[in-house]
C-alpha atoms as an extended CHARMM CRD file, in Angstrom:
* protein
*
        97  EXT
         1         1  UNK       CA              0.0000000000        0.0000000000        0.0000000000  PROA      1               0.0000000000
         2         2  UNK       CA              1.2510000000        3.4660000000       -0.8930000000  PROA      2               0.0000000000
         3         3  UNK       CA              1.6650000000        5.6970000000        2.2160000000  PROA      3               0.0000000000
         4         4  UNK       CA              0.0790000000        9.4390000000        1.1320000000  PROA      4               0.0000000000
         5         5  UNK       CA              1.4470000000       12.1480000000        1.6690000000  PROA      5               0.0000000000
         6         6  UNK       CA              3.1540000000       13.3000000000        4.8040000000  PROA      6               0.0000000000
         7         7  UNK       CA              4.9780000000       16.5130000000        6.2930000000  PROA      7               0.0000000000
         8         8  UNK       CA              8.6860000000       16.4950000000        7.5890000000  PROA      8               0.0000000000
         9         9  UNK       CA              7.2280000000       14.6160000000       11.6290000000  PROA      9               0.0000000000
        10        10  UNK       CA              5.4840000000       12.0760000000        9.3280000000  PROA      10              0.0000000000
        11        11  UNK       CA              1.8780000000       13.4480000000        9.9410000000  PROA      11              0.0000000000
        12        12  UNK       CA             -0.7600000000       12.8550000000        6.8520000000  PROA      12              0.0000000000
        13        13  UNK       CA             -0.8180000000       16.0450000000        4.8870000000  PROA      13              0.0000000000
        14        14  UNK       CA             -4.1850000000       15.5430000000        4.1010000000  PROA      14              0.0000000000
        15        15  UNK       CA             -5.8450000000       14.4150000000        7.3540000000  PROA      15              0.0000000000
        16        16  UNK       CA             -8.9330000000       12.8790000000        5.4820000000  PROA      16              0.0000000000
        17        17  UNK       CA             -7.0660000000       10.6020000000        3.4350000000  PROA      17              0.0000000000
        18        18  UNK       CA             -6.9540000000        8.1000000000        6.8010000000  PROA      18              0.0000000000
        19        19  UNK       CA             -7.8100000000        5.0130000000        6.3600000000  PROA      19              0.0000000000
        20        20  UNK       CA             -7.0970000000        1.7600000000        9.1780000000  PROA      20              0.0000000000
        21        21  UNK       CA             -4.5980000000        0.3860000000        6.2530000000  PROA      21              0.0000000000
        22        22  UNK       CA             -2.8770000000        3.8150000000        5.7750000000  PROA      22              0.0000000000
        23        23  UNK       CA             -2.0470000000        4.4190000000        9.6070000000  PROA      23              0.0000000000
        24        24  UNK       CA             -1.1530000000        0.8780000000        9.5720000000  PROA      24              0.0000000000
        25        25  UNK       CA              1.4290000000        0.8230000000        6.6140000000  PROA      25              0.0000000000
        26        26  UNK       CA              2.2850000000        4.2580000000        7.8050000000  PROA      26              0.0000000000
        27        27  UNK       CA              3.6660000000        2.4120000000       11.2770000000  PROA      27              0.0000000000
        28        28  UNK       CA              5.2370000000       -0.5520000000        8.8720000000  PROA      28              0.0000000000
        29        29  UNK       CA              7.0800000000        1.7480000000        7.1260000000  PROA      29              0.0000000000
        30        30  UNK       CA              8.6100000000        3.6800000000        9.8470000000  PROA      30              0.0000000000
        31        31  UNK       CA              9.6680000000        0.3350000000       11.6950000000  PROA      31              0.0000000000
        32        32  UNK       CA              6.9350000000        0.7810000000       14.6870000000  PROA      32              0.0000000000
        33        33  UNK       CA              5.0370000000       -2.5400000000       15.6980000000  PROA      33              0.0000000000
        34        34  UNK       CA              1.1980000000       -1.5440000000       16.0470000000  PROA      34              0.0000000000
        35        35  UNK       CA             -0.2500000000       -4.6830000000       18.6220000000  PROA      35              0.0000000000
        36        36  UNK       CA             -4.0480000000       -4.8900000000       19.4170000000  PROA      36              0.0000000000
        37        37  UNK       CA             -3.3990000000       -2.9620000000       22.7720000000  PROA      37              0.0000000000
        38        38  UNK       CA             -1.7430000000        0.4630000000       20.8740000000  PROA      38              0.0000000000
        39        39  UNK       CA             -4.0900000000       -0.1090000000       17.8490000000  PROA      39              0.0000000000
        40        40  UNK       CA             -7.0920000000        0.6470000000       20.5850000000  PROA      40              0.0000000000
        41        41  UNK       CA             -5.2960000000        3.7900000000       21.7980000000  PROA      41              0.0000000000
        42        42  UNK       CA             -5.2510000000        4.7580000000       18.3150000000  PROA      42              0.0000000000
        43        43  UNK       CA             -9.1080000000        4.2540000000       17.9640000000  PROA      43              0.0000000000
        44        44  UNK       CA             -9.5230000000        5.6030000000       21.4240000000  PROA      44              0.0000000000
        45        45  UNK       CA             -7.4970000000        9.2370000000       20.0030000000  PROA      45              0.0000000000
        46        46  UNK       CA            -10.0430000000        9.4370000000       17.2850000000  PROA      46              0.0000000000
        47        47  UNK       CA            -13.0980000000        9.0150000000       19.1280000000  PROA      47              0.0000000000
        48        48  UNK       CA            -11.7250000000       11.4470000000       21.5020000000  PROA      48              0.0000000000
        49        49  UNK       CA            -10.7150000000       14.1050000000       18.1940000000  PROA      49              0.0000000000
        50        50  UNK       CA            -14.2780000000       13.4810000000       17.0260000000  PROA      50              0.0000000000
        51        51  UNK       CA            -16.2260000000       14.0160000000       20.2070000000  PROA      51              0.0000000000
        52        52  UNK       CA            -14.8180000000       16.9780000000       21.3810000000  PROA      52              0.0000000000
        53        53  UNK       CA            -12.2260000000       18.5440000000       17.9620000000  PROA      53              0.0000000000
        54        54  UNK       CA             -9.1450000000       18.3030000000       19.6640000000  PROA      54              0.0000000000
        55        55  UNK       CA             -6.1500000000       15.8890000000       20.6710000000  PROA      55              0.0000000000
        56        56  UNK       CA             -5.9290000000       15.0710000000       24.4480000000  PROA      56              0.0000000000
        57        57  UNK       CA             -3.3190000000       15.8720000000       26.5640000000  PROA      57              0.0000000000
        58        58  UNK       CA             -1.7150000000       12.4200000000       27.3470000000  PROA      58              0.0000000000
        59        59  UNK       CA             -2.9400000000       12.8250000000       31.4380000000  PROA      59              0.0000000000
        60        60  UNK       CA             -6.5590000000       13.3710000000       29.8770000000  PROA      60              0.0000000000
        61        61  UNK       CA             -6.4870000000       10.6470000000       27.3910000000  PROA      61              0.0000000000
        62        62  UNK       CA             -5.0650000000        8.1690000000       30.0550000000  PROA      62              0.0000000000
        63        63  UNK       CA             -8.0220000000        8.4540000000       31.9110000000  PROA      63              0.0000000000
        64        64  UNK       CA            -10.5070000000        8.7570000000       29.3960000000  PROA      64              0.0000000000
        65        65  UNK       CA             -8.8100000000        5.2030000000       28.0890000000  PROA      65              0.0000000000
        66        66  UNK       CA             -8.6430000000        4.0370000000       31.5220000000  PROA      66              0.0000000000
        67        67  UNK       CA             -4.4640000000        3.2930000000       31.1080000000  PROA      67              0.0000000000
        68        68  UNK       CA             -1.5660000000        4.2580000000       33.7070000000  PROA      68              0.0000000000
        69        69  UNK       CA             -0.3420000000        7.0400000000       32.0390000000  PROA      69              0.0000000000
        70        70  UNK       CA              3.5550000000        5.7210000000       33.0510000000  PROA      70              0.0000000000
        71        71  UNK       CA              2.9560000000        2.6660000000       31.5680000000  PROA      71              0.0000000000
        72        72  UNK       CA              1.4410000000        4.3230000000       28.1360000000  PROA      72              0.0000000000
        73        73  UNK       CA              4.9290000000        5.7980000000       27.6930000000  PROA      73              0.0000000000
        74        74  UNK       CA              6.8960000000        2.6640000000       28.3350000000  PROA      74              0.0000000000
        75        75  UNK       CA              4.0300000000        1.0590000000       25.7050000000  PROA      75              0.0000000000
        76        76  UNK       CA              5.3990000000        3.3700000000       23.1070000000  PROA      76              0.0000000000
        77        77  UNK       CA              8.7670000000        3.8430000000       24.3020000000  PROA      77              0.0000000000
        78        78  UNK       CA              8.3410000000        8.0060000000       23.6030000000  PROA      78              0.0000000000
        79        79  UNK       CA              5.5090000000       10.5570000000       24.1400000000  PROA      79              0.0000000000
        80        80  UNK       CA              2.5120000000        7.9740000000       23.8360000000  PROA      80              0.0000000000
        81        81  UNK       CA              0.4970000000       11.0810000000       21.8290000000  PROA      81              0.0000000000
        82        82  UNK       CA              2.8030000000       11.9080000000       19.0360000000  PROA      82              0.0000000000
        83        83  UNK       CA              2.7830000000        8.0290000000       17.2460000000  PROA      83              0.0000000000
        84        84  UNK       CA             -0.7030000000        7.7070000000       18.5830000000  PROA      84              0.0000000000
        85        85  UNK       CA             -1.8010000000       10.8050000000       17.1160000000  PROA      85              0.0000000000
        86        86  UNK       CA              0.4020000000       10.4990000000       13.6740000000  PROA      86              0.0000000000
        87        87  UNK       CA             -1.0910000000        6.9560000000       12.8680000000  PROA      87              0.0000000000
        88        88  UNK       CA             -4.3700000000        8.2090000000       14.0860000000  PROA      88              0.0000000000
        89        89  UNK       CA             -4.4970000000       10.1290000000       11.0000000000  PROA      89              0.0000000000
        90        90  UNK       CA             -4.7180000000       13.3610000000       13.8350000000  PROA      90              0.0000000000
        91        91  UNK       CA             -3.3650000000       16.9330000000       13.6900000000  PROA      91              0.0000000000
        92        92  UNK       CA              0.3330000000       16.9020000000       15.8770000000  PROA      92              0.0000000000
        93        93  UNK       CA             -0.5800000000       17.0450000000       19.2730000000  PROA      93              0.0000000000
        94        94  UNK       CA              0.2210000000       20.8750000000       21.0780000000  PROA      94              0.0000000000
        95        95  UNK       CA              1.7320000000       21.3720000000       24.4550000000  PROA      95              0.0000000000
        96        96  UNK       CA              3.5940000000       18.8660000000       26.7740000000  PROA      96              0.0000000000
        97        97  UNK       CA              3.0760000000       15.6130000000       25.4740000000  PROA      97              0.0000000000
């Protein structure tokens, strides 16, 4: 699958062109394994985006996914929001993430 698109952090240029397949070849291609467990926190983001137009901060999100937010970052090894949000198909997340 081709990737579309994406800006110099690796975020979709065009935010509707998301698709499950795209954020998943998105994660293949730069070498991050998606399992069941992040792919939820993924899904999780965009209900979140769609509910209320913006991307949590990670403390909010944690809760609203029911996670520990310390074990969210040692999940994804970095600042849980930015890959959650990039394969998400979401705008960058703003503030301390």
């Amino acid at each position: 699958m081709q990737v579309p698109e994406r800006d110099g952090d690796g975020y979709l240029n065009d935010m509707s062109q998301w698709t499950p397949e795209i954020g998943k070849a998105m994660a293949e291609t730069d070498g991050v394994e998606i399992d069941d467990v992040k792919w939820d926190h993924i899904l999780k983001a965009r209900e979140y985006f769609e509910e209320f137009g913006v991307v949590p901060p990670i403390r909010k999100f944690a809760k609203f996914v029911g996670e520990d937010q310390k074990l969210m970052f040692k999940m994804w090894m970095t600042g849980p929001m930015k890959p959650i949000t990039k394969y998400g198909g979401l705008p960058k997340p703003t503030g301390c993430v």
